[in-house]
N, C-alpha and C positions, 0 to 999 in steps of 0.2 A: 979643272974643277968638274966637267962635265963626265970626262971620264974619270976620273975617281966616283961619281956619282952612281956612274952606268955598271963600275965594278961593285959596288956596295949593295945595288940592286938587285944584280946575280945572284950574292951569295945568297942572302935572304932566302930564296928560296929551299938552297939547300940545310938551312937552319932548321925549316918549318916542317919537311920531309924528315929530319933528323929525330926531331920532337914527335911528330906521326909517330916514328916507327918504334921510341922508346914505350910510348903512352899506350901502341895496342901490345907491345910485348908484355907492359905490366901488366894488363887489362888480361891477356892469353892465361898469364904468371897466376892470379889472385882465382881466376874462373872456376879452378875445377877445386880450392878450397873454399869457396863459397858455396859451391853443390854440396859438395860433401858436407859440411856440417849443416847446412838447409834438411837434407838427406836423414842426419842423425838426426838432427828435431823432429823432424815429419815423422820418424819412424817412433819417438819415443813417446810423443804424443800419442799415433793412433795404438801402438800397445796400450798402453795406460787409459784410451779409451774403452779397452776390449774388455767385454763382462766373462771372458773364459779365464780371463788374466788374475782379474781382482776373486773369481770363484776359487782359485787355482790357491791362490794367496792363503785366503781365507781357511780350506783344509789344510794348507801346509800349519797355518795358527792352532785349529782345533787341534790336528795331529799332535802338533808338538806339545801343547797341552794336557793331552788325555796319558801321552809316553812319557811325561818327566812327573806328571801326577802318582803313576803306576811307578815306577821308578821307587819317587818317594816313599809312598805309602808300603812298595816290598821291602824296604831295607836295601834296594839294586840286586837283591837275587836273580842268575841268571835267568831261570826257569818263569820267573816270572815275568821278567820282563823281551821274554821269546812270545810269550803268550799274549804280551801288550802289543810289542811288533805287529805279529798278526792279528790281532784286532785292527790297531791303526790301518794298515795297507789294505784290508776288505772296509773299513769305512771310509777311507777320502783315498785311494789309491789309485783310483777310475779316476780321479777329480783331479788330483794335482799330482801325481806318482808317489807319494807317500814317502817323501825324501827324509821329512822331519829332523832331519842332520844338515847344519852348514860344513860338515868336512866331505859329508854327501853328494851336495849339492855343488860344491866345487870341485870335486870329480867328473859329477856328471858334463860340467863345464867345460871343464879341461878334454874330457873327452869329445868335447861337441853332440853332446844329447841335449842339452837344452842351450838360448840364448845368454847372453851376457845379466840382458835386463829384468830376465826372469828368474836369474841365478840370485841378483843382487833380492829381490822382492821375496821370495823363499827365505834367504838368509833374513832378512827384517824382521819377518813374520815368525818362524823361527825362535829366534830370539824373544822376543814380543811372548812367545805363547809358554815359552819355560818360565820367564818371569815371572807371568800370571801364576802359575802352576804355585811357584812358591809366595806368592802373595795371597793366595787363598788358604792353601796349605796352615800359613803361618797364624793366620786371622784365626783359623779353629783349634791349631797349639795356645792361640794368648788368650782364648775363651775356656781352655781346659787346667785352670793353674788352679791346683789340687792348696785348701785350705790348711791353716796352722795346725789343726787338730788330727787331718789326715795326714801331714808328716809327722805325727809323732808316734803316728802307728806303721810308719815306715812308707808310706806311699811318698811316689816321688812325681812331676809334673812332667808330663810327655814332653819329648822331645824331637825333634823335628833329625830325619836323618840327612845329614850331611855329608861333603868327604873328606878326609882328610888332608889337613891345612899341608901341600906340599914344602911350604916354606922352615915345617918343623923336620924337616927330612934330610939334614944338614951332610954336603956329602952324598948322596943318596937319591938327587933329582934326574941324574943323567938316568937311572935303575927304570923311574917311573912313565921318565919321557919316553922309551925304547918299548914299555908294556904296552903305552900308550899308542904307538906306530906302529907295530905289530897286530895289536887286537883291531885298530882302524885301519889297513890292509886290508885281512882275515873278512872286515864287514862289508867295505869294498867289494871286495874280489865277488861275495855276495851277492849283494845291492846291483853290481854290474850285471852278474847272471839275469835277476831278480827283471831288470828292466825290459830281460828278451822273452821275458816269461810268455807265454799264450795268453793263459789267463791268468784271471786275479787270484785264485784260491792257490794257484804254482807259485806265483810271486810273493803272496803273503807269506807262505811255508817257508820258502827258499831264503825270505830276509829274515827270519824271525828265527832259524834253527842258521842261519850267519852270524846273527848277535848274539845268539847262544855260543857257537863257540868261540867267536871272539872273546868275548866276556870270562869265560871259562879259563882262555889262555892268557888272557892280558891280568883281569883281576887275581890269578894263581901267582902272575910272574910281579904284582905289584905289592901283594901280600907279603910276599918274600922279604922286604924293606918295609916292610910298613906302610905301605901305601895305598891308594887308591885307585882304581881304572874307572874312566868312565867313558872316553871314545864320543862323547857327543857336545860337541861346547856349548850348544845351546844349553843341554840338559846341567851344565857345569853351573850356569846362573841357578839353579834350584838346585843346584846341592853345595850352594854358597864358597865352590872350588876355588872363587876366584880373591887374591889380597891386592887389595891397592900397594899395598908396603913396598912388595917385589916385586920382580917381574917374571918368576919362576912360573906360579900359577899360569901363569897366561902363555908361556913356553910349551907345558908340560900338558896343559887341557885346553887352547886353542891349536896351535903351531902344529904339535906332536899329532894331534886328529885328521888336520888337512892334510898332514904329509901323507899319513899312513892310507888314509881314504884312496887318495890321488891315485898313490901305490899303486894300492887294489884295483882299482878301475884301470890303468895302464895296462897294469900284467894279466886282470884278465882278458882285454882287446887285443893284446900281443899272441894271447894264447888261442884264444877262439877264433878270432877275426872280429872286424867290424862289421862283414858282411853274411857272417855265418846266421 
């Protein structure tokens, strides 16, 4: 008995050493993923604190605003809206880079020009400021509806311009999605230039005669089928591009822009350098 007691006593210890040595290996195991996401909080908090952030936000909204306004109101002629371009980029360009494109702004991402969390906050805003665009827009089309008496002398009630509904393009989508990565390349490639600019008045130019010809070659090659270019998804919510019905529209004016964006910023880093 005493010695079975004296053996039972031994092990023991080596149990409790066995236990130690699982408990800090968890302990070692969990450590550096508790930093780390501690790490991404810390870091997403004090962005989110930062007033250059939310400043940054705020022209990426006005921008896209004032560009899917101009848009609208030109019917999307190119020349016109080269000239919105640069307006935008000498008013908030200095402030936020004048991205006003989420196929833009996830180029600029991909290339690592800006952060993740400032890519996602662009893109919101973004979005956010074309809606607007056509929620005002729309409010002084449904204050402009021309009476009985003026249709019967032919006058007809303004209408708000649009693009056309890709989903009536039966056959025909793959035509528009190809204008569409092509011309968002083309702006890219641009936009890319645009960011090494010196100054603002280089950079304004350089994006703005980019969506010119972007524009130039993508709406020529969408025309051809009957379609539409428009290279900015944001801008796609004011010009009511998008159908719940299919899922074509969201192919052809989200998908088809990021691609072609991405494009253009790769190939022009590949071409220039990064550090040219």
């Amino acid at each position: 008995m005493a010695t079975k007691a004296a053996a039972t006593t031994k092990k023991a210890p080596a149990k409790s050493a066995s236990a130690k040595t699982t408990t800090k290996k968890k302990t070692v195991t969990s450590a550096p993923a508790s930093a780390s996401s501690s790490a991404l909080a810390s870091h997403v908090q004090s962005s989110l604190r930062s007033v250059a952030l939310w400043r940054s936000l705020g022209a990426e909204f006005v921008g896209t605003l004032l560009l899917a306004s101009v848009i609208i109101a030109g019917q999307g002629q190119p020349i016109f809206v080269l000239f919105a371009l640069v307006g935008v980029i000498l008013l908030v360009g200095s402030i936020s880079g004048a991205h006003v494109n989420p196929a833009m702004t996830i180029g600029a991402l991909v290339t690592r020009r800006i952060g993740w969390l400032r890519a996602v906050g662009y893109i919101v805003a973004q979005l956010l400021g074309a809606a607007l665009a056509f929620v005002v827009l729309s409010s002084f089309i449904a204050g402009a509806a021309v009476s009985e008496e003026a249709e019967l002398f032919g006058q007809t009630a303004p209408v708000l311009f649009s693009a056309v509904d890709v989903a009536t393009l039966v056959g025909k989508e793959w035509y528009v999605f190809f204008a569409e990565v092509l011309g968002a390349a083309i702006l890219g490639f641009a936009i890319a230039h645009a960011t090494r600019a010196k100054d603002v008045l280089t950079s304004a130019f350089t994006g703005g005669l980019g969506i010119f010809i972007a524009l130039m070659v993508a709406v020529s090659a969408a025309n051809y089928v009957g379609g539409s270019a428009i290279l900015n998804p944001a801008v796609a919510i004011a010009l009511q591009a998008y159908n719940w019905e299919t899922i074509w529209p969201f192919v052809v004016y989200a998908v088809a822009p990021v691609l072609g964006g991405v494009a253009g910023f790769i190939i022009h880093d590949l071409l220039r350098g990064r550090t040219a």
